[in-house]
C-alpha positions as CSV (number, residue, x, y, z in Angstrom):
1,X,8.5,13.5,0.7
2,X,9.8,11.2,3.2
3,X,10.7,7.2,2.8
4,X,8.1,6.6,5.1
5,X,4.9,8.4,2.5
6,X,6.7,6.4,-0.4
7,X,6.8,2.9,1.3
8,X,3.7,2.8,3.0
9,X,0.7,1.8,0.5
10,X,-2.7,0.7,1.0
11,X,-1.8,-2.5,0.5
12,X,0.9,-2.8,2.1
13,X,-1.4,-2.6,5.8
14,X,-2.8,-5.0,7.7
15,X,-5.5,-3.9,9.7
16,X,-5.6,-7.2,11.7
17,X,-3.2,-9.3,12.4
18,X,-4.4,-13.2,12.9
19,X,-1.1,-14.3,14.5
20,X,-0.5,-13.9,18.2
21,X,3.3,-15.6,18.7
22,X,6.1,-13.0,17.3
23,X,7.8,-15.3,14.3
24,X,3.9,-16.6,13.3
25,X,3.6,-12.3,13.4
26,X,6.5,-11.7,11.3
27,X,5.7,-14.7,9.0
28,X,1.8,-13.7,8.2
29,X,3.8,-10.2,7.3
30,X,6.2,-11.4,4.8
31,X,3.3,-13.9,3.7
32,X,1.3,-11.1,3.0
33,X,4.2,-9.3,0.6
34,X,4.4,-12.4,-1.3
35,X,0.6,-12.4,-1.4
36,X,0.5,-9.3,-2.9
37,X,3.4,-9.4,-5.2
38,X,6.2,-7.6,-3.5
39,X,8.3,-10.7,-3.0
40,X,8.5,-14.0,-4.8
41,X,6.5,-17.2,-3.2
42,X,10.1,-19.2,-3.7
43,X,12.4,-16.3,-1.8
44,X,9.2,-16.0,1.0
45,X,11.4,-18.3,2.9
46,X,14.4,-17.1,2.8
47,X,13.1,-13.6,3.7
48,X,11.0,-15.0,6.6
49,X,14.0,-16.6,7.7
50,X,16.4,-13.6,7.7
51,X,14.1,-11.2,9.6
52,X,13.7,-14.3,12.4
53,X,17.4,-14.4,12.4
54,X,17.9,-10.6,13.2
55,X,15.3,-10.9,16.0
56,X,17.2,-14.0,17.6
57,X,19.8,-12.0,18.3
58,X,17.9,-9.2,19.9
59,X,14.3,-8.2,19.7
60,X,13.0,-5.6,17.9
61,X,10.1,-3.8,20.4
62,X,10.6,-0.6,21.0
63,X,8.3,0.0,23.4
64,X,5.0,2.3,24.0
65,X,3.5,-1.1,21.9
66,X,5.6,-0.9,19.1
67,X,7.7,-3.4,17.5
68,X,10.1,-2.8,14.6
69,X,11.1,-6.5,12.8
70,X,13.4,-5.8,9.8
71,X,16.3,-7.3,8.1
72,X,18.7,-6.6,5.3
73,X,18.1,-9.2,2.8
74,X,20.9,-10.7,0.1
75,X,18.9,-10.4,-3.7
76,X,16.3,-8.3,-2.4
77,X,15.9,-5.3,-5.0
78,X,13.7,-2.3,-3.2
79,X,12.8,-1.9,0.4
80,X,10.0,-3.8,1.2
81,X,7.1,-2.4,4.6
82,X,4.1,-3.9,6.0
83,X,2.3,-2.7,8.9
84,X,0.2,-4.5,11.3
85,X,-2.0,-4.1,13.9
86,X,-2.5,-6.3,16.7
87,X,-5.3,-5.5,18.8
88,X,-4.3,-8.5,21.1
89,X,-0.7,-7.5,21.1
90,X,2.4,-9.5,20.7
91,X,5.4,-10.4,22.9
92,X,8.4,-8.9,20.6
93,X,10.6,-8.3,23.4
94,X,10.1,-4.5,24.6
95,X,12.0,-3.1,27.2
96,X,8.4,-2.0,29.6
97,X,7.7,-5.9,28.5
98,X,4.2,-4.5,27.6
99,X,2.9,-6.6,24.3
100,X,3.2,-4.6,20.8
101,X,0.1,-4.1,19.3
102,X,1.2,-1.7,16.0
103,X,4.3,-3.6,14.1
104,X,5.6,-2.4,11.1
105,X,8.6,-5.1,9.0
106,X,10.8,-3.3,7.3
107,X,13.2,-5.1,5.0
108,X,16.5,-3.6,3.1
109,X,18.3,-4.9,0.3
110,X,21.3,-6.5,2.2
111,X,23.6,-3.7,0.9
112,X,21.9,-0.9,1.5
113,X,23.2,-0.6,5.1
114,X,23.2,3.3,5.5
115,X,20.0,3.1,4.2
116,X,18.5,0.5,6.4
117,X,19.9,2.9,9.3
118,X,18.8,6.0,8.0
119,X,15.0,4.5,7.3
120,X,14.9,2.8,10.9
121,X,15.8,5.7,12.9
122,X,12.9,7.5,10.9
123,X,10.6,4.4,11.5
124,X,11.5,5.2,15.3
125,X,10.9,9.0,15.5
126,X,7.4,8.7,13.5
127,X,6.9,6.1,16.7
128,X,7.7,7.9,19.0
129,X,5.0,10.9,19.1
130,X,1.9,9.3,21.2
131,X,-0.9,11.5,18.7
132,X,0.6,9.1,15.7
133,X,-0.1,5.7,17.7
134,X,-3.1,6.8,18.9
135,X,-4.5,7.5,15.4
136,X,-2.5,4.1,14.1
137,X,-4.3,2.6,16.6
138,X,-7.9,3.9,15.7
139,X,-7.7,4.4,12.1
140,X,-10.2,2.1,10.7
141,X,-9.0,1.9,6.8
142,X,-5.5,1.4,5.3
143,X,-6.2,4.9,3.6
144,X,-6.4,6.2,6.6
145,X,-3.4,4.5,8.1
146,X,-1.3,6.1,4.9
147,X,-2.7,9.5,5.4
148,X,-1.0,9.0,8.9
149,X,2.1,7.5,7.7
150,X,2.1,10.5,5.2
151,X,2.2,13.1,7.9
152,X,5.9,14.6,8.3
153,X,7.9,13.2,10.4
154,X,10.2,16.1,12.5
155,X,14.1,15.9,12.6
């Protein structure tokens, strides 16, 4: 089973994004993990904060109209996902400057480096194939988007 099947939950999806501007985007997704339980109202700020940080020093769009926010984050316990959908799409900095419309936040506890690495570069492959956006991009459930999620990802 890959990090990816374990991560991504049901409720850990947002069909619909509401934000538009990149920080309100990565803000309404470490809102919603503190909505539903994953991370303490009082540390939602200093979370927010350190994934803003990271993307200040170089954004976090991949391309193809995917953007990857994440951080590693001092006193976090687990790693935390969301992913979003934006079917306006958001500026988050991609090299074909084309908006990002599927966005997944990934955050790492702050010493789990190797880990952050490891789970980013498999974040980035699953990305990658165009059949897996496309079907991101249509699924109409968050079941649907973790039966997606759950497909393997290749080496």
């Amino acid at each position: 089973m890959s990090a990816l099947q374990k991560l991504v939950t049901p409720e850990s999806v947002i069909l619909e994004l509401t934000e538009t501007d990149h920080k309100e985007v990565v803000l309404e997704m470490v809102g919603h993990l503190c909505k539903i339980g994953k991370v303490s109202s009082g540390d939602c700020y200093c979370v927010g904060n350190a994934v803003l940080e990271r993307e200040s020093h170089i954004g976090t769009g991949l391309g193809s109209g995917v953007a990857i926010p994440h951080a590693r984050v001092k006193g976090l316990k687990d790693t935390l996902v969301v992913f979003g959908r934006s079917r306006e799409g958001v500026g988050f900095d991609c090299p074909d400057n084309a908006p990002s419309h599927l966005i997944f936040l990934m955050l790492v506890p702050e010493e789990q480096g190797a880990k952050h690495l490891q789970l980013l570069s498999e974040v980035a492959r699953f990305f990658n194939q165009s059949d897996r956006r496309c079907a991101l991009e249509k699924a109409t459930t968050a079941d649907e988007v973790c039966r997606i999620f759950n497909s393997p990802v290749p080496a």
